[in-house]
Backbone as ProteinMPNN parsed JSONL, in Angstrom:
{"seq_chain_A": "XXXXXXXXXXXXXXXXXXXXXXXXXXXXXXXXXXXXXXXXXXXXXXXXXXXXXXXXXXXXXXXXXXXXXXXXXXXXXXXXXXXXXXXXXXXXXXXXXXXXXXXXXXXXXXXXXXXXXXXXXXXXXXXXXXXXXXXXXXXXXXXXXXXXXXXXXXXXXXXXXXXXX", "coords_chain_A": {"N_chain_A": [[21.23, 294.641, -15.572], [18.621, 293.336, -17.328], [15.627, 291.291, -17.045], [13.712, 288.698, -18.332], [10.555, 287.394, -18.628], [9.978, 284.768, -20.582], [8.825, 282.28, -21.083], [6.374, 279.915, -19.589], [6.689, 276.407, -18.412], [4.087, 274.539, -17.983], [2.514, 271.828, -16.189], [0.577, 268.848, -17.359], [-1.983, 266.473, -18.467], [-3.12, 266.272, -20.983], [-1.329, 268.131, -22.982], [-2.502, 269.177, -25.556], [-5.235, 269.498, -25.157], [-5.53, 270.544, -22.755], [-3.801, 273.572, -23.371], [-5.577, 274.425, -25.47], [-7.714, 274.538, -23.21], [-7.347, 276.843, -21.914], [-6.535, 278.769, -23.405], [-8.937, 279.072, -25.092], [-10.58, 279.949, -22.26], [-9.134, 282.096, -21.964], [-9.559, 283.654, -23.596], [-7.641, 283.783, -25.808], [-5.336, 282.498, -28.756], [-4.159, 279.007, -29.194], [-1.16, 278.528, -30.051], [0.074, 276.905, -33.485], [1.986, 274.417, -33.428], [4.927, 271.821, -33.635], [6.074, 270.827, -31.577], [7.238, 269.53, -28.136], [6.084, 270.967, -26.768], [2.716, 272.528, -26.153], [2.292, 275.878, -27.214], [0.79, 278.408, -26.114], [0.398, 281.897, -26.765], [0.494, 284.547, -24.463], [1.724, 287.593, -24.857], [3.69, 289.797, -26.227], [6.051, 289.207, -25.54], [6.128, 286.611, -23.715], [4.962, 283.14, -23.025], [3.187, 280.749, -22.314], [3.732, 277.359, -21.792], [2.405, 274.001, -22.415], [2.576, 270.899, -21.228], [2.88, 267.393, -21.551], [2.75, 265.325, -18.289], [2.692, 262.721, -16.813], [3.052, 263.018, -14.013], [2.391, 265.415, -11.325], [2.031, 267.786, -10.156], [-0.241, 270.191, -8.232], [0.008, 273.507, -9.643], [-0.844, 277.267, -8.979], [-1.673, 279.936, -11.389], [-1.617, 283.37, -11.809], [-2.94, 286.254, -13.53], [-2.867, 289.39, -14.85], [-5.413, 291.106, -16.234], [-7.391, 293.751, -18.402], [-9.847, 295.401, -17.421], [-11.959, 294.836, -19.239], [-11.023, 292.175, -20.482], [-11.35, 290.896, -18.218], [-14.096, 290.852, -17.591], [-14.808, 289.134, -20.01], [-13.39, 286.997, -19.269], [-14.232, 286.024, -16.43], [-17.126, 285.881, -17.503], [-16.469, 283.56, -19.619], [-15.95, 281.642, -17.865], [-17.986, 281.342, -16.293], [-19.975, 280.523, -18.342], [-19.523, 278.004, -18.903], [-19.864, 276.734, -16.845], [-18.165, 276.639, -15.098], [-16.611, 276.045, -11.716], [-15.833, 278.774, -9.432], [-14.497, 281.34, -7.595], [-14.054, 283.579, -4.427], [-11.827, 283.473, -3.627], [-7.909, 281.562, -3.141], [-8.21, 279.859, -1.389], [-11.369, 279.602, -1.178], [-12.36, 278.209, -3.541], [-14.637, 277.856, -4.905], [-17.017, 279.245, -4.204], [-18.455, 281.12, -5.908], [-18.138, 283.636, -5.967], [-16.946, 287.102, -6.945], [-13.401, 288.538, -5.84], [-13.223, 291.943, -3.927], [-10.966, 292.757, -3.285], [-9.259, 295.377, -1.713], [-10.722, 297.461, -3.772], [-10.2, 296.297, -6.034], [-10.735, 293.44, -8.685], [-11.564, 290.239, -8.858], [-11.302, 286.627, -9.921], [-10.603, 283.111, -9.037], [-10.188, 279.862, -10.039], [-10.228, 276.185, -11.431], [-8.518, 274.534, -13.735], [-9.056, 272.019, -16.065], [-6.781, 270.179, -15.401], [-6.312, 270.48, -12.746], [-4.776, 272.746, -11.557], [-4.565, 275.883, -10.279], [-6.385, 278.722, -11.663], [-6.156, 282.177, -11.26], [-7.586, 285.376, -12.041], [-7.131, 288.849, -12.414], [-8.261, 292.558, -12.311], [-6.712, 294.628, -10.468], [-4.808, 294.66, -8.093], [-5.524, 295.965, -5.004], [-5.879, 298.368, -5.822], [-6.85, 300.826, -3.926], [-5.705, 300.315, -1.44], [-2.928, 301.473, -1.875], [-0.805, 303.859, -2.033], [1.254, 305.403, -3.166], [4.476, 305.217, -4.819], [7.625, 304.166, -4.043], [11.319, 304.535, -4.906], [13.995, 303.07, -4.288], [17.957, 304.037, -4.679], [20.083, 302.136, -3.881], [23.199, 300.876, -1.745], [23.436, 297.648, -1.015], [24.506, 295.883, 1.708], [27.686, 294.08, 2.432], [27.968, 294.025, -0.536], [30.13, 294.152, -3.322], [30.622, 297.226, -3.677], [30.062, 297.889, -1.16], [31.726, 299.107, 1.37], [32.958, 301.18, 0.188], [31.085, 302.882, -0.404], [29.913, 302.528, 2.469], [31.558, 305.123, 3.406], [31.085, 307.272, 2.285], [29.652, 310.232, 3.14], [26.878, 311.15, 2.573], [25.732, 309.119, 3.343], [24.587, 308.897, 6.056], [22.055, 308.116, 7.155], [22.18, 305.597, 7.256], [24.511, 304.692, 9.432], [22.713, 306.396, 11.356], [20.38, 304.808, 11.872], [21.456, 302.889, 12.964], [22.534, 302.834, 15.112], [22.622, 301.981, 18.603], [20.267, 301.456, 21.353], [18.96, 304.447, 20.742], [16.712, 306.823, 20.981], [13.242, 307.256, 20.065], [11.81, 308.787, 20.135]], "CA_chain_A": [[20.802, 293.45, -16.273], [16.951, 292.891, -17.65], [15.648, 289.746, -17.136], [12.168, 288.945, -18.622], [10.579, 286.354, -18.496], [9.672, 284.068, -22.011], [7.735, 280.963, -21.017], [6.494, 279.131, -18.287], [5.805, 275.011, -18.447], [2.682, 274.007, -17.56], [2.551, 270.692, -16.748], [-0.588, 268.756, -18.248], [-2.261, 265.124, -18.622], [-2.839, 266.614, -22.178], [-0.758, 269.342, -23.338], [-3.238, 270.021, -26.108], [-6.392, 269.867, -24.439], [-4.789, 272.079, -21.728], [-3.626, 274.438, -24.429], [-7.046, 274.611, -25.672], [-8.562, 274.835, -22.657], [-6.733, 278.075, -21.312], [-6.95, 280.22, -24.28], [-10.419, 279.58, -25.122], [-11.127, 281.174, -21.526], [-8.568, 283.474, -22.244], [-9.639, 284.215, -25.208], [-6.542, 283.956, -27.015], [-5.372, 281.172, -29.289], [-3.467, 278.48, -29.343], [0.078, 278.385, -31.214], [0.074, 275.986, -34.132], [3.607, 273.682, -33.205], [5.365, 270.327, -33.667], [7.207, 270.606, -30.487], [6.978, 269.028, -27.152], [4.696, 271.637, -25.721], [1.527, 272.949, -26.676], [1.991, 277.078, -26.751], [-0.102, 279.626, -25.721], [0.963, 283.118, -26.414], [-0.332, 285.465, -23.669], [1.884, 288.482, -24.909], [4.587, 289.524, -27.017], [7.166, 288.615, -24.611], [5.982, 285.12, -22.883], [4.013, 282.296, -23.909], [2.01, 279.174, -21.492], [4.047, 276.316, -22.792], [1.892, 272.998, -21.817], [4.02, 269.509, -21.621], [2.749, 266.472, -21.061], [3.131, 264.948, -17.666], [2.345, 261.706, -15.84], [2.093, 263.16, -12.526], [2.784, 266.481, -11.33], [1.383, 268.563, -8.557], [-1.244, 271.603, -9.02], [0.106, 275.078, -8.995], [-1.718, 278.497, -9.098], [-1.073, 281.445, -12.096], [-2.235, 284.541, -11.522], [-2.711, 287.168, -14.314], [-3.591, 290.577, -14.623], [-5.822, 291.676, -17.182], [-7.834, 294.866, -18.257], [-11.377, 294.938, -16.847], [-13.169, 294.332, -20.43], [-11.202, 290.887, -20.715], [-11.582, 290.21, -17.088], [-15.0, 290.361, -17.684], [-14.67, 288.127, -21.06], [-12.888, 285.909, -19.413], [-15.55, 285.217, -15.934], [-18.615, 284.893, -18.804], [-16.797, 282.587, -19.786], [-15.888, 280.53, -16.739], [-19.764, 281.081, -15.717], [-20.914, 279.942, -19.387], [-19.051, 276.858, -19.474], [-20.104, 276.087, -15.569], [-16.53, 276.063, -14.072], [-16.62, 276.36, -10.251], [-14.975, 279.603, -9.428], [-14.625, 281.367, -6.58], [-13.102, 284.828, -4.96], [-9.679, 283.621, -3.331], [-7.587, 280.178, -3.226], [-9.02, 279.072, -0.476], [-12.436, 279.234, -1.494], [-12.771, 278.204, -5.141], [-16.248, 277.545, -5.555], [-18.166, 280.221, -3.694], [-19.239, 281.437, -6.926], [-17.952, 285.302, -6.211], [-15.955, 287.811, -7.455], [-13.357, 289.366, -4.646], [-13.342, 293.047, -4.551], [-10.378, 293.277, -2.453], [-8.863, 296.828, -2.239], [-11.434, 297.965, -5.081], [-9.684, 295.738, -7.474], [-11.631, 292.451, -8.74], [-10.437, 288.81, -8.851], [-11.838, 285.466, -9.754], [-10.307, 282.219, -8.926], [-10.654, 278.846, -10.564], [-9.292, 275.153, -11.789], [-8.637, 274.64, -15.1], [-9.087, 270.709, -16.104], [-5.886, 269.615, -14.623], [-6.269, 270.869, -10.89], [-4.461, 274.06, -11.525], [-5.304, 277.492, -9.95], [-6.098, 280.332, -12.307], [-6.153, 283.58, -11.015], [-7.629, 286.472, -13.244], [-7.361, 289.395, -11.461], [-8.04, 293.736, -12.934], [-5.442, 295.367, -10.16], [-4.291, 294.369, -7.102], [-5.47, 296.678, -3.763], [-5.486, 299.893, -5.731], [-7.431, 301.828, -2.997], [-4.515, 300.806, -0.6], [-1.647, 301.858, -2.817], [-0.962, 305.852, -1.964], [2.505, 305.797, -3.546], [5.561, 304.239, -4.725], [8.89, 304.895, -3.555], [12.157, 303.868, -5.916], [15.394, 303.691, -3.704], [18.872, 303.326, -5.272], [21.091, 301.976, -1.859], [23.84, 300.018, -1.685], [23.149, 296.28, 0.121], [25.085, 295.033, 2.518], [28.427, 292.858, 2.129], [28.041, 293.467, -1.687], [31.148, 295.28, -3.631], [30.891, 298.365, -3.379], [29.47, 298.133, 0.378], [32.567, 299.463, 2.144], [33.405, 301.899, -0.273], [30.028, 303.697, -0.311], [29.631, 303.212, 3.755], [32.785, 305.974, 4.111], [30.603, 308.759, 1.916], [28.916, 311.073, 4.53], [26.016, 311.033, 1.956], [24.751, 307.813, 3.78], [24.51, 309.402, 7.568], [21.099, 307.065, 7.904], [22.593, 303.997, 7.853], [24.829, 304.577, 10.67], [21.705, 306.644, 12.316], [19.568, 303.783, 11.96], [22.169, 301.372, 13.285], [22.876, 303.43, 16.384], [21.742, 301.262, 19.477], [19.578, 302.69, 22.375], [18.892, 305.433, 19.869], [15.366, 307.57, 21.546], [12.378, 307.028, 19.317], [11.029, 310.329, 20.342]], "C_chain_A": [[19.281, 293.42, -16.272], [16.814, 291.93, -17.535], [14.348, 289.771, -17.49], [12.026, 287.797, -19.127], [9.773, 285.376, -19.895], [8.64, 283.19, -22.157], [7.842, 280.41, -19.76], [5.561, 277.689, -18.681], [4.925, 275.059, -17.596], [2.115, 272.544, -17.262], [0.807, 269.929, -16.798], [-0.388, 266.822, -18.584], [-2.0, 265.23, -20.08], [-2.845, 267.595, -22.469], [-2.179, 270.18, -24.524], [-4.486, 270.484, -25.896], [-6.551, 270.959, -23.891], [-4.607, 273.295, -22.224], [-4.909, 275.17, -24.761], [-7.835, 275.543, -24.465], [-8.698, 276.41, -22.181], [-6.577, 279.091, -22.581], [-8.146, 280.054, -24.6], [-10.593, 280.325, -23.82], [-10.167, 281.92, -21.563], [-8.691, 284.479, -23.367], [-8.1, 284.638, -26.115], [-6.442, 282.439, -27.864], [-4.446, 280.595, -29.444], [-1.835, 278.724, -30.289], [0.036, 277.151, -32.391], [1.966, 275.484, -33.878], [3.717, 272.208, -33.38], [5.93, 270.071, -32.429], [6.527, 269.561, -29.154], [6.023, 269.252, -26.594], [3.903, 272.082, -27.012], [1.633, 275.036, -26.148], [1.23, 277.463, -26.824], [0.377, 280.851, -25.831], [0.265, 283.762, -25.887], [-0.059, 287.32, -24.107], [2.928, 288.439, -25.896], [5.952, 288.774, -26.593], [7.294, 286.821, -24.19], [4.433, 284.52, -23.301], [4.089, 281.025, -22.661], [2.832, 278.033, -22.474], [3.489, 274.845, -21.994], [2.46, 271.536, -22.685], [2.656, 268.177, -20.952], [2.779, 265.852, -20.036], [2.72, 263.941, -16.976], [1.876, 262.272, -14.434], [2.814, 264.359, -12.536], [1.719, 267.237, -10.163], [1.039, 269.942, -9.012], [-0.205, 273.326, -8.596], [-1.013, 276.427, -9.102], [-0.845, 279.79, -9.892], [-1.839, 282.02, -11.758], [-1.84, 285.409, -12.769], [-3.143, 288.278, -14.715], [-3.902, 291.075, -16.114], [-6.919, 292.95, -17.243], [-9.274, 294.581, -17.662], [-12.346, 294.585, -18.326], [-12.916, 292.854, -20.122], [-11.227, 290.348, -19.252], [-13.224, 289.816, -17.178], [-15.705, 289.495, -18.55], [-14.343, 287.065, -20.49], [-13.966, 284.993, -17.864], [-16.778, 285.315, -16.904], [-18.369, 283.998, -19.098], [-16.764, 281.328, -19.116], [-17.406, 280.318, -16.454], [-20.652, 280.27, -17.13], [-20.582, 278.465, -19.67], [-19.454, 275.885, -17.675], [-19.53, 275.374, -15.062], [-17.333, 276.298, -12.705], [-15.969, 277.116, -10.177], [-15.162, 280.41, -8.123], [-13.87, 283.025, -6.022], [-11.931, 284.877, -4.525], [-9.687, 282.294, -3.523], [-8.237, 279.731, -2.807], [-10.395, 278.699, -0.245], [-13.161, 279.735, -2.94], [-14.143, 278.399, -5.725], [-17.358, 278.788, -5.047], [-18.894, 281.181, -4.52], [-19.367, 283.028, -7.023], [-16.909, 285.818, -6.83], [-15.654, 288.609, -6.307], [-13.093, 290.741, -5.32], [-12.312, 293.589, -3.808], [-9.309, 294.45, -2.771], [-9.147, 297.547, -3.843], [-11.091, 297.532, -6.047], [-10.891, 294.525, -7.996], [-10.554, 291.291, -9.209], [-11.334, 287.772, -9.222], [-10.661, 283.85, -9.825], [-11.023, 280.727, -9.591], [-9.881, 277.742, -11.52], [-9.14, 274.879, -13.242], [-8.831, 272.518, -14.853], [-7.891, 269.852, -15.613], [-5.733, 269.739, -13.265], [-5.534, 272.0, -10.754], [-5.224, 275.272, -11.383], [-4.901, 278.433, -10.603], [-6.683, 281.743, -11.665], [-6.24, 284.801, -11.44], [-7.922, 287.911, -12.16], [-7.611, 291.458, -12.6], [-6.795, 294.359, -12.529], [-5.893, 294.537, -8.272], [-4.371, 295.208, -5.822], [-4.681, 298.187, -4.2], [-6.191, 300.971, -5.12], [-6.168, 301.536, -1.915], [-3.261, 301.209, -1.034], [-1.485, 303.859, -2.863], [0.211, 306.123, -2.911], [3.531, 304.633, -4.161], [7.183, 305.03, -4.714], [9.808, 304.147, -4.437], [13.477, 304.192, -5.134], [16.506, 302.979, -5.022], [19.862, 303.031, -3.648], [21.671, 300.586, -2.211], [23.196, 298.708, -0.793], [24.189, 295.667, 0.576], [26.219, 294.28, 2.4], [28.657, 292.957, 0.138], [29.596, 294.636, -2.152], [31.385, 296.692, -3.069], [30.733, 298.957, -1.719], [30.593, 299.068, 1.129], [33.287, 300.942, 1.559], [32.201, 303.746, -0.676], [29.599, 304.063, 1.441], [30.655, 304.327, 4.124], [32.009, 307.304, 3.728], [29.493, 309.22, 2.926], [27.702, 311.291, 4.151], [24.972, 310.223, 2.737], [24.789, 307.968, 5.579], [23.343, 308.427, 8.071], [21.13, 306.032, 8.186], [23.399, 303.921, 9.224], [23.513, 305.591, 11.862], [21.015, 305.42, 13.097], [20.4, 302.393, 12.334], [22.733, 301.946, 14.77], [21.87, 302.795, 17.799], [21.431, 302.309, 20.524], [18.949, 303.985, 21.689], [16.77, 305.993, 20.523], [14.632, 307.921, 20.081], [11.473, 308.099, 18.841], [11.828, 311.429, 20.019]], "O_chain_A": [[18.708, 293.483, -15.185], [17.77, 291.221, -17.849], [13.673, 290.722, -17.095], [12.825, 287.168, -19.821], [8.572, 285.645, -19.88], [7.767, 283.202, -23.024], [8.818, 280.339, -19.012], [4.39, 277.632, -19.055], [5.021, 275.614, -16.502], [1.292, 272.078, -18.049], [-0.103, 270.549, -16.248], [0.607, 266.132, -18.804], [-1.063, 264.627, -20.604], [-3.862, 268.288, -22.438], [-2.659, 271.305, -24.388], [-4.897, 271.578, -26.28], [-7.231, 271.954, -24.142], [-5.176, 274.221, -21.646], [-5.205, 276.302, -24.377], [-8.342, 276.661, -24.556], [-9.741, 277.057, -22.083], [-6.519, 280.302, -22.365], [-8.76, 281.102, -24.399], [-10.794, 281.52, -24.04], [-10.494, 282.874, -20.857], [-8.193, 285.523, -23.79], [-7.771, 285.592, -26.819], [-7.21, 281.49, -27.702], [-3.507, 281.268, -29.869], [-1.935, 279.259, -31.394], [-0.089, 276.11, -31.744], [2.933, 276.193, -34.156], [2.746, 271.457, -33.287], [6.307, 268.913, -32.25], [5.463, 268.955, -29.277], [5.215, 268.501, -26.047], [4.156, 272.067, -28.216], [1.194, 275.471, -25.084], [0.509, 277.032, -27.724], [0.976, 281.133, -24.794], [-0.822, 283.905, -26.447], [-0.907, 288.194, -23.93], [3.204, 287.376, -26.452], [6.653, 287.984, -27.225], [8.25, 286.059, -24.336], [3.368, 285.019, -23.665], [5.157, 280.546, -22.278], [2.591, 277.882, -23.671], [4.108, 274.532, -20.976], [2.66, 271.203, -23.853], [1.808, 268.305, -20.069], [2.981, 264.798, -20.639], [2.056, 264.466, -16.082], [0.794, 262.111, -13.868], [3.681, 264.588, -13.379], [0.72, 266.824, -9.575], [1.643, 270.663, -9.806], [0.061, 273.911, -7.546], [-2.168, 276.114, -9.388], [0.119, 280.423, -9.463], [-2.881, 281.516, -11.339], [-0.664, 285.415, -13.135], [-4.293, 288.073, -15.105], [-3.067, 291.366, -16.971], [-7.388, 293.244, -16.143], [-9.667, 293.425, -17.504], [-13.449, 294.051, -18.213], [-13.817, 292.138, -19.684], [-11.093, 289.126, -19.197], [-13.615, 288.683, -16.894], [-16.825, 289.057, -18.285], [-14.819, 286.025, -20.944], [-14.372, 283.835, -17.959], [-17.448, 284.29, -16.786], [-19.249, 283.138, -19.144], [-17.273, 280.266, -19.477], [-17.923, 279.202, -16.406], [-21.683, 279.609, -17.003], [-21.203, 277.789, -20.491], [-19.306, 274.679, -17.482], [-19.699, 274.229, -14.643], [-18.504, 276.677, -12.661], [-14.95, 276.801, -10.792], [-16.161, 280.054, -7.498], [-13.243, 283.686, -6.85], [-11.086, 285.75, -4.722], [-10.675, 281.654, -3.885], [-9.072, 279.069, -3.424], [-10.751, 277.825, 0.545], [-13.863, 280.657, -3.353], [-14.542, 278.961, -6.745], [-18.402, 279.057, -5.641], [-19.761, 281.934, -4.077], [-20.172, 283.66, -7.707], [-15.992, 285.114, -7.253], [-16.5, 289.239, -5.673], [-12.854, 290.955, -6.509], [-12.42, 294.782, -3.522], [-8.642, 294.502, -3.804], [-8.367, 297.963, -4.7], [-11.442, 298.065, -7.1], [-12.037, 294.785, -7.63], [-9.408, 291.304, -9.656], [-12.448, 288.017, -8.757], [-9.973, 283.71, -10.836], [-12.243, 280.561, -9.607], [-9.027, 278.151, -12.306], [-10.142, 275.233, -13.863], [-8.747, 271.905, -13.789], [-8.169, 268.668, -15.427], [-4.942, 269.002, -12.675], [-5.6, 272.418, -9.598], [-6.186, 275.657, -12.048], [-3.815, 279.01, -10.556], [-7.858, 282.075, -11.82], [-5.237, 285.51, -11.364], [-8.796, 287.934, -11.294], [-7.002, 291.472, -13.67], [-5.912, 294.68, -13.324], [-6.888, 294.123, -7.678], [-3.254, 295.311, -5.315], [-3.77, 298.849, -3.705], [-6.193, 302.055, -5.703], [-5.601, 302.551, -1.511], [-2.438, 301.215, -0.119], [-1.983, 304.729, -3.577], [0.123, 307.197, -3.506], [3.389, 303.421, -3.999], [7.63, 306.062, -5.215], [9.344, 303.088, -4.861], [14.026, 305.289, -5.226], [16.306, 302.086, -5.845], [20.107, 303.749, -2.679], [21.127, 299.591, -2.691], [22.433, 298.981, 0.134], [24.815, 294.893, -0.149], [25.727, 293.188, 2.115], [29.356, 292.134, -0.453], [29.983, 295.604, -1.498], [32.178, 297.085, -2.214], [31.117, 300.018, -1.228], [30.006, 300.052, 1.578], [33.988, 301.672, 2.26], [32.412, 304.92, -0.98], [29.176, 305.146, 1.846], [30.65, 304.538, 5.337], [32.083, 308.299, 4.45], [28.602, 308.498, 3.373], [26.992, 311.671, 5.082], [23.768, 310.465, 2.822], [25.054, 306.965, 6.242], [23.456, 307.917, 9.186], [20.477, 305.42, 9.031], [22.996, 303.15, 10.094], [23.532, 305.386, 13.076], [21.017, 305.108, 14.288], [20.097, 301.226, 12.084], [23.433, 301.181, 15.434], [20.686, 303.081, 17.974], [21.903, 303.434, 20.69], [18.269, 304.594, 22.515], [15.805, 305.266, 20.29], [15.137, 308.598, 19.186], [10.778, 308.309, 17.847], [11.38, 312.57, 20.126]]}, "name": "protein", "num_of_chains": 1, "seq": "XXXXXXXXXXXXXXXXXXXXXXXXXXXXXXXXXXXXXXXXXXXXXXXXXXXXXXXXXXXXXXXXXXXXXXXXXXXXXXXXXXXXXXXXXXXXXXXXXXXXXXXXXXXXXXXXXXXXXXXXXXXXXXXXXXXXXXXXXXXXXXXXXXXXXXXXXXXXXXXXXXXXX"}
């Protein structure tokens, strides 16, 4: 099964403002709509849908973009003289983090929401990636796959007292 993901509400004093506000520094543009929300398409797939809301409590997106529009998009946090910052926890410090050679900037959009523009994510610690296929636990097939002699590490690795050395 694929699952992928389409839209995510946004909730918002004013949807269109909000709308506005987040693709101008994203440099993308608004959706023209009648609907409830105010879209944003970010990609072909999924689209920023901003709603209206009385009250609502701040969250934090995070989104990974190439290093040109990362750097399109702090000019324009710095040209419009957001507060921004290089993790959650310290919005305003007015840096960019560089953690594991990637780059990041943090910062609120007009509703109290944390945006998160980031290039890559700690690709100096990243050596590899591993892709298992392995049964889990309790699920269907579990009992019918622990009998094939194929899977000798699971009962290794479940062997108590078992010498480390």
């Amino acid at each position: 099964m694929a699952i992928e993901l389409n839209h995510t509400i946004v909730p918002a004093r004013d949807k269109v403002a909000a709308a506005k506000f987040f693709a101008r520094i994203s440099g993308l543009r608004p959706e023209a709509t009648e609907s409830h929300c105010a879209p944003v398409r970010e990609n072909e797939s999924h689209t920023m849908d901003f709603g209206n809301r009385a009250r609502f409590e701040s969250h934090q997106y995070a989104f990974k973009v190439s290093e040109e529009d990362f750097n399109a998009i702090f000019g324009r946090v710095e040209a419009e003289g957001i507060p921004c910052g290089s993790g959650s926890y310290s919005l305003e410090d007015r840096k960019v983090n560089h953690r594991g050679g990637g780059r990041g900037v943090y910062f609120r959009d007009p509703n109290g929401h944390v945006l998160f523009a980031f290039v890559r994510l700690y690709p100096t610690a990243t050596r590899g990636v591993m892709i298992l296929d392995v049964p889990l636990l309790g699920l269907e097939p579990w009992e019918e796959d622990k009998a094939k002699s194929m899977l000798w590490h699971f009962a290794f690795h479940q062997t108590p007292s078992l010498p480390e050395k």
